[in-house]
N, C-alpha and C positions, 0 to 999 in steps of 0.2 A: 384493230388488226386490219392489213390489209392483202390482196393476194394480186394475180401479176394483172399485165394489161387484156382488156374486154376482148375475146375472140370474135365480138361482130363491129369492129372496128371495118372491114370489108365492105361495112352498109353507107359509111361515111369517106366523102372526097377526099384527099388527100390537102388541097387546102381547108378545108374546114377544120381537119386535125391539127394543122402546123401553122393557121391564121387564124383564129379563133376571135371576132369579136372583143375587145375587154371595157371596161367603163376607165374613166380618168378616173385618179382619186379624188376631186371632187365629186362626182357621180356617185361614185364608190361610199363616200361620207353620206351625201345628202341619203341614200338609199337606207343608209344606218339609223336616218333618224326614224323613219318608219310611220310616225303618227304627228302632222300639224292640226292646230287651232285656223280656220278661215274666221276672218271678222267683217262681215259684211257691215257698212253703216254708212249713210247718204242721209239727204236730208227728205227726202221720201216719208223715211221712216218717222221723223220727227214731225212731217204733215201729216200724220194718223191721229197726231193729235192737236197739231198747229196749222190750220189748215193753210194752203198757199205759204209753209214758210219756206224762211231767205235766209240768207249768212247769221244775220242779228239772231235769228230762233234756233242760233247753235246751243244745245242744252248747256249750263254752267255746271251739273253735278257730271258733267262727262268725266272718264276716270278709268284711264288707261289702265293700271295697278290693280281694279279691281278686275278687270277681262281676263285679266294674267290666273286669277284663282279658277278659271275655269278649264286654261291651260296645262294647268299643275295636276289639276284632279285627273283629268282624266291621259295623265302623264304623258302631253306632248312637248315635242322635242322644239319645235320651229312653230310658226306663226307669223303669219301675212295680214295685212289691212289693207280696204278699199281706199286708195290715194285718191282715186277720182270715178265714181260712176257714174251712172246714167242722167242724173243729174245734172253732170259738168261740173260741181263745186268741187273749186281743187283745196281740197283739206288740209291747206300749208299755206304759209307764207308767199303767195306767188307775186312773181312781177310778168307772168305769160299774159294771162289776158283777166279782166277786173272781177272776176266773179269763183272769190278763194276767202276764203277766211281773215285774210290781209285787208279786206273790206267789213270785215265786222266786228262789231264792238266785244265780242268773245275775247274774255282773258284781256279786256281794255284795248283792241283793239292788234296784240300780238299774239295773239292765238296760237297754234300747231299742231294740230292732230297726229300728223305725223310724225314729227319730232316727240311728242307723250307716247306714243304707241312705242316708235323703236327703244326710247330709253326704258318706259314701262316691262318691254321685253328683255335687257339685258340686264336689267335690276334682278327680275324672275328667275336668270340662266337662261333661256331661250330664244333661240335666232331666228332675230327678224326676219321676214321677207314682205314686199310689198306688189299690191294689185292698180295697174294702171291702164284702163279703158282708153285706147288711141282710136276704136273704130266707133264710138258714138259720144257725139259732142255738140249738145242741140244750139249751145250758142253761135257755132259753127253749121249747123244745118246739114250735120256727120251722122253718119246711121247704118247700121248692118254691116256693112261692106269698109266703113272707111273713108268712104268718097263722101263728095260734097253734096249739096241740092236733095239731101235724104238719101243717101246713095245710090245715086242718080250717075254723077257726074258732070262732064260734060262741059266742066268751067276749069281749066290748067290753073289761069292765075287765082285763083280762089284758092284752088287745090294745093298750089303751091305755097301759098298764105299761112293754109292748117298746118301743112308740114313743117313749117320752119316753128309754128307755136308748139308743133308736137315734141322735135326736137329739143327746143328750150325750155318744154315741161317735165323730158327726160333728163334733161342735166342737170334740173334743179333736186330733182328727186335722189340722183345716183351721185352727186357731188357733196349734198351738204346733210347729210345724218349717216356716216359712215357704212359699212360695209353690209352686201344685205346678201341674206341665202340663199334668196328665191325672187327673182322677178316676174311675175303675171301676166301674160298680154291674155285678155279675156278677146274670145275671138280672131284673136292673132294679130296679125299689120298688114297692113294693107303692103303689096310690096313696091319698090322704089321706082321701077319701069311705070308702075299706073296711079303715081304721083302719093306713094306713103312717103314716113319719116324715114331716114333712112338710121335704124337703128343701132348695125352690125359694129359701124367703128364707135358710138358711145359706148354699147355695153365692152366691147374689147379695152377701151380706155379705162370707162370708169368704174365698171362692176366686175372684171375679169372674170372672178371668183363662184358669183352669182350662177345658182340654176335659172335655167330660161323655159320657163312653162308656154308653149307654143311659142311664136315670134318667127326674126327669121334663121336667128342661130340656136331655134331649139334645143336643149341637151337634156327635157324630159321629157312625156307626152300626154295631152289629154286621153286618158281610157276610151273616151265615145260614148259617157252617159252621165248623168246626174245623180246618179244611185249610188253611189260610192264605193262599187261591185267592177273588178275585173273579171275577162272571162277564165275558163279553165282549157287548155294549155294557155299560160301569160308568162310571154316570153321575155326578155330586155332589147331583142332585136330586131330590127326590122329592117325595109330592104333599102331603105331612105326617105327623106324627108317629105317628100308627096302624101305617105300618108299625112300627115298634117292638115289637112285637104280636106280629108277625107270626114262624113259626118258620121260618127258613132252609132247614130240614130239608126241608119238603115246597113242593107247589106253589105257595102261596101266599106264598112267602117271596120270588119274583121280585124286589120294591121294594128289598129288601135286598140280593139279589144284583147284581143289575141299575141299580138307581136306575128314573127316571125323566125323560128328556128333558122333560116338560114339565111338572116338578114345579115347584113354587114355594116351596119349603124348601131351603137348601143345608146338606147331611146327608150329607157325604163319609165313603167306607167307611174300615173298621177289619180289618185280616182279621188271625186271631191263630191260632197252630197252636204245635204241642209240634215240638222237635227230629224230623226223620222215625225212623220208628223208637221212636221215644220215649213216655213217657205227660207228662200234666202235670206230675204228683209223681215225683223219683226215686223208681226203685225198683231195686235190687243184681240183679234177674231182667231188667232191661230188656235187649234184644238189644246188640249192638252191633254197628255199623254204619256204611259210609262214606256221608255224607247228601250230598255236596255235590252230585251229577245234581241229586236232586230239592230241594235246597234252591233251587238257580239257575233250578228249573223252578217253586218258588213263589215266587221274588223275581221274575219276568217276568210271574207271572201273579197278583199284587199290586202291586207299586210300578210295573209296567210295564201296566199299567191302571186308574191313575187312584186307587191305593189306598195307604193305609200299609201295612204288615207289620211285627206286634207279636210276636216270635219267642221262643218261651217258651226261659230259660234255669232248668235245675235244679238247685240245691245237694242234696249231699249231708246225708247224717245228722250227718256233722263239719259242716255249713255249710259248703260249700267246694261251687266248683265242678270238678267231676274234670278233672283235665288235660287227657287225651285230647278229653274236651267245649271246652275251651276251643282245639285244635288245630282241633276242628271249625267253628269259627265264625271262627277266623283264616282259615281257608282260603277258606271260605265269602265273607269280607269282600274277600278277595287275588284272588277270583275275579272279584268285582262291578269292583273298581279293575282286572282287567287288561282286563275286555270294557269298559267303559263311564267308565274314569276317564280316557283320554287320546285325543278324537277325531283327527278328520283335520281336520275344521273344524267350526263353528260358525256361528252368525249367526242373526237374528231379523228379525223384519217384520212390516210391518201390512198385508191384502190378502188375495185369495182364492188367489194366485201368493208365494211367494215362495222365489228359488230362492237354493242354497250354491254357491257357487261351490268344491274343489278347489282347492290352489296348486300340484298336478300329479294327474295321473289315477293312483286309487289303487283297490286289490279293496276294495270292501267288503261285510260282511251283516249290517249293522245299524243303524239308526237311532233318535234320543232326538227325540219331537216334544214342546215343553210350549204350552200354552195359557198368557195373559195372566190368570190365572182372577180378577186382581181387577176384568176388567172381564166376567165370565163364562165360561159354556161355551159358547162360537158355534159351531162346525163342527158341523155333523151328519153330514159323511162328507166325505172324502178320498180320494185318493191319493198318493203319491209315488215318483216317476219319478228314475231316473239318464240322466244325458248319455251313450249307450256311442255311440265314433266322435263325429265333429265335428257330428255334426245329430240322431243319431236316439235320440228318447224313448224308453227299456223300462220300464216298470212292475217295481216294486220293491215293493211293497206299496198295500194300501189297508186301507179301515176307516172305523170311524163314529166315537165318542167318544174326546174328548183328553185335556179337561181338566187339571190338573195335569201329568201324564206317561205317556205313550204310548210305548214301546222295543217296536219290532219287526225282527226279524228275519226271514231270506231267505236263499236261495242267493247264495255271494258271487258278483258280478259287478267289474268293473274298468270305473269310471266317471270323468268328467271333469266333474263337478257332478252336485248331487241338486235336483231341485225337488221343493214339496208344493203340490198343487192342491186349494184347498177345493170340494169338489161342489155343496157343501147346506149353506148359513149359515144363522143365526141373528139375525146381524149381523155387521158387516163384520168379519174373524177378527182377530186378533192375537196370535202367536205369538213367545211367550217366548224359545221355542229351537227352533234345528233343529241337530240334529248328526249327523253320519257315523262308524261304526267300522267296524274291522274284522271278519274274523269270527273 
């Protein structure tokens, strides 16, 4: 049901109501998926047990198909790979510069990490995305920043050198394993005035489609921390791309954590964290540990505020993801489907009212709010009330930002309908979903 337009509509500009922020429908999709698999893996990892190794100590039990079961389990939608980290070894067939798997007797000497991974994912159903490090590249003498001399600078034709390798390593990447979901710059790019790649007309050419995890035609944003936790209000908007800039780490990183209600960018977060317990890179010393409290306390405080969660999966030095890891993320996924995969009810509506009706009075403690987001973010604050007895309203929760998806929970109570009352619009709300669980 719903009832007319918000009477404090007065508290909000008159562009804000009739300009509103929206996402593109790729935005729009990519925010649907909700939950990726990260795959960290370098050859790092493989000196934990190889010491000092090189291309040749690429493991032969490597096995794309099996990473995917850890995917599945803990029912994610997308999944990215390290094309190249800190290492420099480019995990494909390259002709950029000599130090890629083209150079190793792996798979007789045609190897491709990359090429096993993306088909490994669309075998599985799940869309690719790939991670490619442009600001450190020690055979380059690339580090932090991007620049050269350890990110120094200080050398144009040097600088100029890397760039055009940069470039060359991005077209090999975005030309030849077709379409990808999500493209990575870890730490961003260096930008083209202080001698980066200039990346805006490849990805426009070759990846149109693709999300841009930082870079310089961003279209989603890092959160501002490794914990895989957005903060609460977390908005889709911010005021523009400067936050990007900005370090999550300290206070100035707020636009990242937070967004910004009256940004005019839609720049929906990204929160990406290692297994709890865990580092990015396996490592044979890491603890071991049952993650699933705090996994389910970063998936409510991620996808349950407005955010994806890009939840790092780590292959061992065989390339294999360890079992027991993969137990961990089944659970993890087993856990999401028993709170939030089978409501009590459902239903949607347009208005500052609109209530679920129960088809019998049921305990519940918890609820799924989604905004309509492709006609924006309109609520600026809520609440939502249970029917307890035949007439009397109890508050069950409240809160400011929806966007996408909002999952809160509450002490369970035994209700005979839920309503959500919009406080403070934007414009008149329109709500995707309202749904009921148990606790």
């Amino acid at each position: 049901s719903f009832s007319g337009m918000n009477k404090q509509h007065d508290l909000i500009t008159p562009a804000q109501r009739g300009e509103l922020p929206r996402p593109t429908p790729a935005q729009a999709a990519w925010q649907d998926l909700e939950l990726g698999a990260f795959y960290h893996f370098d050859l790092p990892i493989v000196g934990t047990v190889i010491p000092n190794a090189g291309p040749d100590d690429y493991p032969e039990t490597f096995d794309a198909d099996q990473w995917m079961e850890a995917a599945k389990a803990m029912g994610a939608k997308y999944a990215i790979f390290t094309s190249k980290h800190g290492s420099g070894l480019l995990q494909w067939q390259s002709d950029a510069y000599p130090f890629s798997l083209k150079q190793s007797k792996w798979r007789g000497g045609k190897g491709d990490a990359v090429r096993e991974f993306a088909e490994a994912c669309r075998r599985a159903g799940i869309l690719p995305g790939i991670y490619h490090h442009v600001s450190w590249t020690p055979q380059f003498e690339v580090a932090g920043t991007g620049k050269v001399n350890w990110g120094k600078g200080g050398d144009p034709e040097k600088q100029k050198r890397y760039a055009e390798v940069c470039g060359k390593l991005l077209t090999e990447l975005w030309s030849n394993y077709g379409m990808w979901a999500e493209c990575w710059f870890d730490s961003g790019v260096l930008p083209v005035a202080e001698g980066g790649p200039d990346v805006l007309p490849l990805a426009t050419r070759l990846q149109p489609q693709a999300m841009s995890f930082q870079g310089p035609a961003s279209t989603i944003r890092w959160i501002g921390n490794e914990d895989g936790v957005a903060g609460y209000p977390c908005w889709a908007t911010v005021p523009g791309r400067e936050v990007e800039l900005q370090d999550g780490r300290d206070q100035h990183g707020k636009a990242l954590l937070h967004g910004d209600p009256a940004g005019r960018l839609w720049l929906p977060g990204e929160c990406d964290a290692p297994l709890p317990g865990h580092w990015w890179d396996w490592n044979p010393t890491q603890p071991d540990i049952e993650p699933l409290p705090k996994l389910m306390d970063i998936y409510l405080r991620s996808v349950g505020r407005n955010a994806n969660l890009l939840l790092n999966v780590t292959p061992n030095a065989k390339g294999l993801v360890p079992e027991k890891n993969i137990r961990y993320y089944s659970d993890f996924g087993r856990e999401i489907r028993r709170r939030f995969g089978a409501p009590f009810a459902e239903t949607s509506g347009e208005g500052e009212t609109v209530v679920l009706d129960l088809p019998r009075p049921a305990r519940i403690g918890s609820v799924i709010i989604m905004e309509d987001i492709a006609c924006g973010e309109r609520v600026r604050e809520y609440v939502v009330e249970g029917l307890v007895g035949a007439d009397r309203w109890q508050k069950l929760c409240d809160g400011t930002s929806i966007g996408h998806k909002r999952i809160q929970e509450f002490p369970p109570v035994e209700v005979g309908a839920v309503r959500f009352r919009a406080v403070r619009n934007a414009a008149l709300p329109r709500v995707r979903r309202l749904a009921a669980f148990g606790s």
